[in-house]
C-alpha positions as CSV (number, residue, x, y, z in Angstrom):
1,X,75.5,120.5,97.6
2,X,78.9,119.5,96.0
3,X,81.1,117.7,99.1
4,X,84.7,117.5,99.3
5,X,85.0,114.1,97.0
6,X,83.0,116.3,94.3
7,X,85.2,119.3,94.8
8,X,88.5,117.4,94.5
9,X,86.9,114.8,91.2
10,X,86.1,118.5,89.9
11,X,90.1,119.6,90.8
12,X,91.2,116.9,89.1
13,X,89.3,116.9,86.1
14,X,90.4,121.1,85.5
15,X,93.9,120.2,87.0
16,X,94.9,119.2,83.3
17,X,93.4,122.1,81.4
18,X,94.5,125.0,83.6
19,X,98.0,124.2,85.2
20,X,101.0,125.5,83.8
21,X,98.8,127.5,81.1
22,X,97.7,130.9,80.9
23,X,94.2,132.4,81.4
24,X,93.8,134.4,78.1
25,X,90.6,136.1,78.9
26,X,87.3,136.4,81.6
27,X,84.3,136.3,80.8
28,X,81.6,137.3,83.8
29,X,77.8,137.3,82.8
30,X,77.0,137.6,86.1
31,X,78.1,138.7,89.3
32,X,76.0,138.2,91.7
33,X,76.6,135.1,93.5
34,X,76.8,134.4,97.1
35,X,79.1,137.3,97.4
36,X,79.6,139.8,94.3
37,X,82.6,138.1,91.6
38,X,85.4,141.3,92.0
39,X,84.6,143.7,88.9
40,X,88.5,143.5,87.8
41,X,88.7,139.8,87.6
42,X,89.1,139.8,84.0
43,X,92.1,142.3,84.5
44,X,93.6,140.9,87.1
45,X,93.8,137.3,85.6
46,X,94.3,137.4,81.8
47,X,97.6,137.2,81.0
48,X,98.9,135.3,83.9
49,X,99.7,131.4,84.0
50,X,97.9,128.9,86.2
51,X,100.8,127.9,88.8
52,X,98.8,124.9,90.8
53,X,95.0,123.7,91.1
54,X,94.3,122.6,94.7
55,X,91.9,122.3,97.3
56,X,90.9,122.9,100.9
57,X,87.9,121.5,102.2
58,X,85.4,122.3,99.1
59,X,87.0,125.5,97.8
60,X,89.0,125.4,94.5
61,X,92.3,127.6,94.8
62,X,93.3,128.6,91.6
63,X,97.4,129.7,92.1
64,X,98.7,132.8,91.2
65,X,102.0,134.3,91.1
66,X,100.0,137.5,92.1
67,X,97.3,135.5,93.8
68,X,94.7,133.2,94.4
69,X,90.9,132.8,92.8
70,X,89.2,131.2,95.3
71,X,86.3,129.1,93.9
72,X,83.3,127.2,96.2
73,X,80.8,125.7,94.3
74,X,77.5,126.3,96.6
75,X,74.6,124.5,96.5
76,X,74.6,123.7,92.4
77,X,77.6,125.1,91.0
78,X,79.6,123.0,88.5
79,X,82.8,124.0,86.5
80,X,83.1,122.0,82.5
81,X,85.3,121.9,80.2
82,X,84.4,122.9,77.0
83,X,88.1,121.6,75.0
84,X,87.5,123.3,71.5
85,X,84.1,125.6,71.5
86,X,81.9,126.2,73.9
87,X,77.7,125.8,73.6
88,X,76.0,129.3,73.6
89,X,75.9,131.0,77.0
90,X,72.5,129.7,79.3
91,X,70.9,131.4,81.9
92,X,72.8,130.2,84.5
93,X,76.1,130.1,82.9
94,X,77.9,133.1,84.6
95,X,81.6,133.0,84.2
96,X,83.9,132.0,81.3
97,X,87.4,131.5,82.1
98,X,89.5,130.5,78.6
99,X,93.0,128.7,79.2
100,X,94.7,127.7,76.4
101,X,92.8,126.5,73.7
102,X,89.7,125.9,76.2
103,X,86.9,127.2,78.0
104,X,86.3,126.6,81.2
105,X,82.3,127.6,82.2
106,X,81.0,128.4,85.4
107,X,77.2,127.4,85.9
108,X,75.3,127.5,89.0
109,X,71.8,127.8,88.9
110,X,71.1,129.0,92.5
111,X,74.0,131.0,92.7
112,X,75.5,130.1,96.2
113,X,78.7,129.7,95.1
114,X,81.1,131.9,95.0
115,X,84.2,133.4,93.0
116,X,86.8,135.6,95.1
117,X,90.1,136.9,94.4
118,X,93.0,137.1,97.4
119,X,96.1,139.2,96.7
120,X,99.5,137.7,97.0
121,X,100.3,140.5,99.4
122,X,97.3,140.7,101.5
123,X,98.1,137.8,104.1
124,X,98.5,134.3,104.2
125,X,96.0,132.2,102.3
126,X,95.0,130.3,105.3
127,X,94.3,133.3,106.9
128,X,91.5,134.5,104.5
129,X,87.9,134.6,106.6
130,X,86.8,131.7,104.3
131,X,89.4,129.3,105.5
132,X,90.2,130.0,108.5
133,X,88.7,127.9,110.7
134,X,88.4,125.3,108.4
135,X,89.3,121.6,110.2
136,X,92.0,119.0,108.8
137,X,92.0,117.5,105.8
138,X,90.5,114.1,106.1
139,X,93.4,113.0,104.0
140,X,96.2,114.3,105.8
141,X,98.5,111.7,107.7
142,X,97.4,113.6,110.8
143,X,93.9,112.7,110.9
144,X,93.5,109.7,112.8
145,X,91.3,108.2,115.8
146,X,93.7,110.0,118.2
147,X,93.3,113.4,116.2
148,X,89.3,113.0,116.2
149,X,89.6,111.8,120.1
150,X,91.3,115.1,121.2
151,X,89.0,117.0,118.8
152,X,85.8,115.7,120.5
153,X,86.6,115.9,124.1
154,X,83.2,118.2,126.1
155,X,81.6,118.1,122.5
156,X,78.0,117.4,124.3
157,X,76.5,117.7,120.4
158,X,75.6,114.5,118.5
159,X,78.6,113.1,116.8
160,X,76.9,113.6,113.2
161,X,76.4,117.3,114.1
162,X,80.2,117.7,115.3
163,X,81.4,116.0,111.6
164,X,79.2,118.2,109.6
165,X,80.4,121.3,111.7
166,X,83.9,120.8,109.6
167,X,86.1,122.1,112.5
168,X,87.4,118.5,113.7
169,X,88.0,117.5,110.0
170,X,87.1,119.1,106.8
171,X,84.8,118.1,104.0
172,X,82.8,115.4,105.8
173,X,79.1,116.6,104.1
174,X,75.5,115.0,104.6
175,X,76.0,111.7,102.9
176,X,79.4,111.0,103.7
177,X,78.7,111.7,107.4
178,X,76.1,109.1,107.5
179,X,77.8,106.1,105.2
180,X,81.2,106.8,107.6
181,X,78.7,106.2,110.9
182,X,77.7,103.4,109.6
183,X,80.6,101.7,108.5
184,X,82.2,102.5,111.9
185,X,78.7,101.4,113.9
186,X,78.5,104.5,115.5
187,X,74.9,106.1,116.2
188,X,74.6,109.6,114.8
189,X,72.7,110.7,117.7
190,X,75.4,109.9,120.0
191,X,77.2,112.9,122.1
192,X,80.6,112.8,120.8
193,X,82.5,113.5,124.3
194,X,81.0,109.5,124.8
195,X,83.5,108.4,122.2
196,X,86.2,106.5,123.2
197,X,89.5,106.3,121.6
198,X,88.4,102.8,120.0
199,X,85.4,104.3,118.4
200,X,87.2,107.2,117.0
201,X,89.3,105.4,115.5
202,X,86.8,103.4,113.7
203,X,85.4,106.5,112.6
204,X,88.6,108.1,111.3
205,X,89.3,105.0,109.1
206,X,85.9,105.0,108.1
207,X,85.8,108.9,106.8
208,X,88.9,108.3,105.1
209,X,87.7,105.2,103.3
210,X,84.0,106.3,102.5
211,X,85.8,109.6,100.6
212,X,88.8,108.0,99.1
213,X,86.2,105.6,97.6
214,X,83.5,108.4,96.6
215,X,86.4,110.0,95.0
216,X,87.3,107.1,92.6
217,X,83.8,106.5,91.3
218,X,83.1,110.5,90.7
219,X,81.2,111.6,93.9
220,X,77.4,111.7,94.6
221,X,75.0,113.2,92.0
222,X,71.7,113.6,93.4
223,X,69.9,116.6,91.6
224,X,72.9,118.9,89.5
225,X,76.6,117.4,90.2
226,X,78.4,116.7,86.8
227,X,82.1,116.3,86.6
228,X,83.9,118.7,84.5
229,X,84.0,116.9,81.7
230,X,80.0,116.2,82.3
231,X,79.7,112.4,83.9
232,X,77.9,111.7,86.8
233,X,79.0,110.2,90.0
234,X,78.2,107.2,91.2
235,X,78.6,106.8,94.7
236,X,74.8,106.9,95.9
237,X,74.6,103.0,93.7
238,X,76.8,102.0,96.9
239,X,75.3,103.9,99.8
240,X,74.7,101.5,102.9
241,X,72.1,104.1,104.5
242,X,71.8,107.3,102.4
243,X,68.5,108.0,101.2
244,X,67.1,104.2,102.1
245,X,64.9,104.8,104.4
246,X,62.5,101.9,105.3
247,X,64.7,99.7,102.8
248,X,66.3,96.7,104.5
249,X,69.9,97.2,106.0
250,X,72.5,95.7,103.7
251,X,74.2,94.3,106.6
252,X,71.1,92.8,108.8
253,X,68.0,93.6,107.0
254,X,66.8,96.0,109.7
255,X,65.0,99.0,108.1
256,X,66.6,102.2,107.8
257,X,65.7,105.0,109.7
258,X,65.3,108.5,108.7
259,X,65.6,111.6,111.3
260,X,66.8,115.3,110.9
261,X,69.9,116.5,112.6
262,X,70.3,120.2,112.4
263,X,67.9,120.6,109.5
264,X,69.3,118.0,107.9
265,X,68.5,114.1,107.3
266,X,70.5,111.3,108.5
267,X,70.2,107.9,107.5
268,X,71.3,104.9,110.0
269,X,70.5,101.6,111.0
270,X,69.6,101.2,114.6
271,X,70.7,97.4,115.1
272,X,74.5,97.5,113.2
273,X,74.8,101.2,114.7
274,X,74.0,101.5,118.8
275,X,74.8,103.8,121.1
């Protein structure tokens, strides 16, 4: 599934191509993803100019003066740029948006993602049911070891569990969870009331680090992930405990570990990270 760092290398890869112009048509194939893509979406978006491309957590928000498309990728989705023409539709290429002089393609092969439209007079955008409860931004000046501290006081869940839960900070998914655990030393299967302030704030520092630095060399790609402009990201060359299982630690030569946490698998190394 695409994580924050591949959301916001995908933001800034479209950022170029869509802000400031204007959406001169839409093009939907297919409507049926994780929830059905508004049946006036063409309508209500050609014509209209691309204000801002941002993000929050691992939606896209495209900005409106009358609105906002809200975009999530899902489990395979990935948005390209196609700068002059664009290839013949495939099978799982269901929406065409065309900005200027490109086309910007929508292709998601399990369909989990999701394309929704959010009037400019229906509420604030924070508000929508999709972002809501969303946490911090592991980027804002906010988020620190203090921030996580307070945000994991009678947490009795395992502090892997309470970072993938997104409601402390945003955007921390399956791999980055486990490279920031071990870069900070920190068990996964710890509770994280037991953290003390120390401890979060080798975690914060960590989180921040192990995304800034996914970000720069274009995110994980394990199975579907492409940029927008079709590269592949390169973090998983680095990972210290992602996917190594039984392969020495880079740090002390212990073996990796494997387990599942909530369905999903976590990576660590019991000597560097102890409870």
């Amino acid at each position: 599934m695409p994580e924050l760092p591949e959301v916001e290398v995908t933001r800034q890869a479209l950022a170029p191509w869509v802000e400031g112009r204007t959406v001169r048509a839409v093009t939907v194939r297919e409507p049926r993803l994780r929830w059905p893509v508004p049946p006036r979406l063409p309508r209500l978006l050609a014509g209209h100019e691309v204000l801002r491309l941002e993000r929050r957590g691992k939606y896209l928000l495209w900005r409106f003066a009358h609105g906002t498309l809200i975009s999530h990728l899902g489990m395979s989705g990935v948005w390209r740029v196609h700068p002059l023409r664009a290839p013949p539709a495939g099978r799982h290429d269901h929406v065409d948006l065309r900005i200027g002089g490109a086309c910007l393609r929508l292709t998601d092969p399990r369909r989990f993602g999701a394309l929704l439209w959010q009037p400019a007079g229906s509420g604030a955008l924070d508000d929508h049911p999709l972002l809501a409860r969303l946490g911090i931004e592991p980027f804002d000046p906010r988020f620190d070891g203090a921030w996580l501290y307070r945000h994991t006081r009678g947490r009795v869940a395992a502090i892997k569990l309470v970072l993938l839960a997104g409601e402390a900070v945003v955007g921390v998914g399956n791999i980055y969870a486990s490279e920031s655990l071990f870069r900070a030393g920190i068990d996964p299967r710890v509770p994280a009331r037991r953290l003390g302030p120390r401890r979060c704030e080798r975690l914060a520092r960590a989180v921040r680090a192990v995304l800034a630095e996914a970000i720069a060399v274009g995110g994980s790609t394990l199975r579907d992930f492409v940029s927008a402009s079709g590269e592949a990201g390169y973090f998983m060359r680095e990972a210290a405990v992602y996917d190594r299982a039984g392969a020495p630690c880079r740090a002390c030569s212990t073996r990796i570990r494997r387990l599942v946490q909530g369905q999903r698998a976590t990576y660590f190394c019991p000597r560097c990270q102890r409870k």
